[in-house]
C-alpha positions as CSV (number, residue, x, y, z in Angstrom):
1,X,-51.4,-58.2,-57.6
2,X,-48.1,-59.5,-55.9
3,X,-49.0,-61.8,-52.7
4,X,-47.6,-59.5,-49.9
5,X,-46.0,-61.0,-46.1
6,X,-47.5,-60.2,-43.3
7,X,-45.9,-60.2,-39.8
8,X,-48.0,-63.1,-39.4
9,X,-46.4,-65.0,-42.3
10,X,-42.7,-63.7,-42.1
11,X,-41.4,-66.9,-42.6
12,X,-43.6,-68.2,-45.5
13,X,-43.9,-67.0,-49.1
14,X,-44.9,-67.9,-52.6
15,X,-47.0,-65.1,-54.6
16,X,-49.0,-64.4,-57.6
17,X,-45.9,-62.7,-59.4
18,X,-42.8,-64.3,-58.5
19,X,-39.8,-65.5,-59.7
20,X,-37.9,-68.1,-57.4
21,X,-34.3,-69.3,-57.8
22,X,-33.4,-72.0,-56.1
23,X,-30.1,-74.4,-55.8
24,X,-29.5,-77.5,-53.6
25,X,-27.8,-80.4,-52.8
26,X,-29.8,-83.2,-52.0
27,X,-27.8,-86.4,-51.2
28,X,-24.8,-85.7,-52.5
29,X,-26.6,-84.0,-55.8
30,X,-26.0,-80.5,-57.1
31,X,-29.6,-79.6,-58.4
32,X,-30.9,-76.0,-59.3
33,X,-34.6,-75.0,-60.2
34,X,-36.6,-72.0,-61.2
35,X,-40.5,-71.6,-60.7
36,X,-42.4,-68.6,-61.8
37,X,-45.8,-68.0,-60.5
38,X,-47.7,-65.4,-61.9
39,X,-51.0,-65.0,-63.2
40,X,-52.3,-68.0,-61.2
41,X,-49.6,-70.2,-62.7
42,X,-46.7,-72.1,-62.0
43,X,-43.7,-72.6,-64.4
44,X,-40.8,-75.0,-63.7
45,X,-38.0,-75.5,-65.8
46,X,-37.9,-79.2,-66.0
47,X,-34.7,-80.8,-67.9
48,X,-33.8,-77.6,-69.8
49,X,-37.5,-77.0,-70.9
50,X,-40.5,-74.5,-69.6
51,X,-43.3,-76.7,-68.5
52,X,-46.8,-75.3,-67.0
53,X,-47.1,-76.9,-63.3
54,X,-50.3,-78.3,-62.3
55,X,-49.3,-77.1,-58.9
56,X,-51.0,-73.7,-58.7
57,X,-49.7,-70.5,-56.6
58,X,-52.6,-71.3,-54.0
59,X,-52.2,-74.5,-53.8
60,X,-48.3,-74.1,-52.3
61,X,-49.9,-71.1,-50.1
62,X,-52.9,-74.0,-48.9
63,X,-49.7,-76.6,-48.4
64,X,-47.5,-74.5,-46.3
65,X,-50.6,-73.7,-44.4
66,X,-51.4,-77.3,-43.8
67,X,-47.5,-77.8,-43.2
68,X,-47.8,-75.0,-40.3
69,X,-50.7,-76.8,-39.0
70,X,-49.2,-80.0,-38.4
71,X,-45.5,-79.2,-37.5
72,X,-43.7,-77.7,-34.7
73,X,-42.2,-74.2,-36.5
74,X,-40.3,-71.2,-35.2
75,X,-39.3,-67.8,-36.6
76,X,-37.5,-65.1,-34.9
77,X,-35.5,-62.4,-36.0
78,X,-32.3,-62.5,-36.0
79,X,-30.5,-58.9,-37.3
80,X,-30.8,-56.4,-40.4
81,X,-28.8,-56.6,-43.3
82,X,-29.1,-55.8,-47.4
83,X,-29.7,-58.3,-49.9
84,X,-28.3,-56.3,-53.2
85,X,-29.0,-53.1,-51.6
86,X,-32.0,-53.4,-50.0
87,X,-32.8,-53.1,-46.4
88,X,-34.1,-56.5,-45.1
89,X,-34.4,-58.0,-41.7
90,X,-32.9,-61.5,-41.4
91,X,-35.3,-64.3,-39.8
92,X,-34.3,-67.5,-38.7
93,X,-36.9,-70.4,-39.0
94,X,-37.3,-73.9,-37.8
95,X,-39.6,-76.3,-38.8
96,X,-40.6,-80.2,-38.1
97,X,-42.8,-82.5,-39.4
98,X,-43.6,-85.7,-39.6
99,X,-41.2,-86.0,-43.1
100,X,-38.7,-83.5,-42.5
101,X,-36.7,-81.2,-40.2
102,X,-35.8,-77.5,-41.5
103,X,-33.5,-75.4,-40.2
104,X,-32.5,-71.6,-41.6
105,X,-32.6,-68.1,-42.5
106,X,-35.0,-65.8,-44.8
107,X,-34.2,-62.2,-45.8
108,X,-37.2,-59.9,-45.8
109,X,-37.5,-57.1,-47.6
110,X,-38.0,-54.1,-45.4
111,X,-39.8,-51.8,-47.4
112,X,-42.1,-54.2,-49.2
113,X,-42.4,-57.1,-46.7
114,X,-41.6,-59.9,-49.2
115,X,-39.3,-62.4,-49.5
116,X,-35.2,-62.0,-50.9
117,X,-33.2,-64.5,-50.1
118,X,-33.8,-68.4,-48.4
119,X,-31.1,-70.5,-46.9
120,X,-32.0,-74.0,-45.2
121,X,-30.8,-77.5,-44.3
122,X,-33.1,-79.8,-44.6
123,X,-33.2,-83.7,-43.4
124,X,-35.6,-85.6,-44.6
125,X,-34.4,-88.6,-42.5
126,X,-32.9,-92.2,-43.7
127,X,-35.2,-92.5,-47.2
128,X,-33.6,-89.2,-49.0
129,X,-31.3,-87.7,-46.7
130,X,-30.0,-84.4,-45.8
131,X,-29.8,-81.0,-48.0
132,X,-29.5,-77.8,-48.3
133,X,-31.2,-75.1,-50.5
134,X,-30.4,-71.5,-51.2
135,X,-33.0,-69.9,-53.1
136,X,-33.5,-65.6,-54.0
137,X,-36.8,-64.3,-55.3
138,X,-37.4,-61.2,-57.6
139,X,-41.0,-59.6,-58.1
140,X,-39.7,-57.4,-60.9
141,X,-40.7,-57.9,-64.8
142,X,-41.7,-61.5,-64.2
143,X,-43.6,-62.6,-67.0
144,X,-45.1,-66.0,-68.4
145,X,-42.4,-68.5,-69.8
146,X,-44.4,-69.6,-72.7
């Protein structure tokens, strides 16, 4: 059963049946990723090829909860709008840590309450630098890799 957001957790997300898109620029490099979790597994596409993560779909959900523990965070909405024709509410979210500062937007879904669309600069300070990723998410026919 798809993990589902809760006005509690607006502004956080992964999920037992999800497929996440995601393209960035991380010091000055393009890179793009995709990460299924479904089942209780993660698949990454790693150098063209479908690898099995050891990084389970709980153990992000446990990390971000430890990240919202020790960081100063934000959300608050911002407007409505449609992501491919669906009604979503648009969220903007801040977030610092000891590591990094966030800054962006997510698209909620309206009628389901999950995830769409992420957009966020990130600097991670003098070590790696600044970025930015873009990421969408889709919860329809998602389905092992290998």
């Amino acid at each position: 059963m798809p993990w589902r957001l809760t006005r509690a957790s607006r502004c956080s997300m992964p999920s037992q049946k999800l497929s996440r898109y995601s393209t960035g620029v991380l010091n000055g490099k393009a890179r793009s990723t995709e990460t299924i979790y479904v089942q209780g597994k993660s698949y990454m596409i790693v150098n063209g090829k479908w690898m099995l993560s050891p990084v389970t779909p709980n153990d992000v959900l446990e990390q971000e909860m430890k990240n919202r523990t020790n960081s100063k965070a934000t959300c608050q909405f911002l407007r409505n709008e449609f992501v491919n024709g669906e009604p979503a509410a648009v969220y903007s979210m801040r977030r610092e840590t000891e590591n990094a500062k966030e800054d962006g937007q997510m698209w909620i879904s309206k009628a389901t309450g999950r995830a769409l669309r992420k957009e966020v600069d990130v600097d991670y300070g003098a070590a790696m630098g600044k970025g930015h990723l873009s990421a969408r998410y889709e919860y329809s026919n998602v389905k092992p890799p290998m």
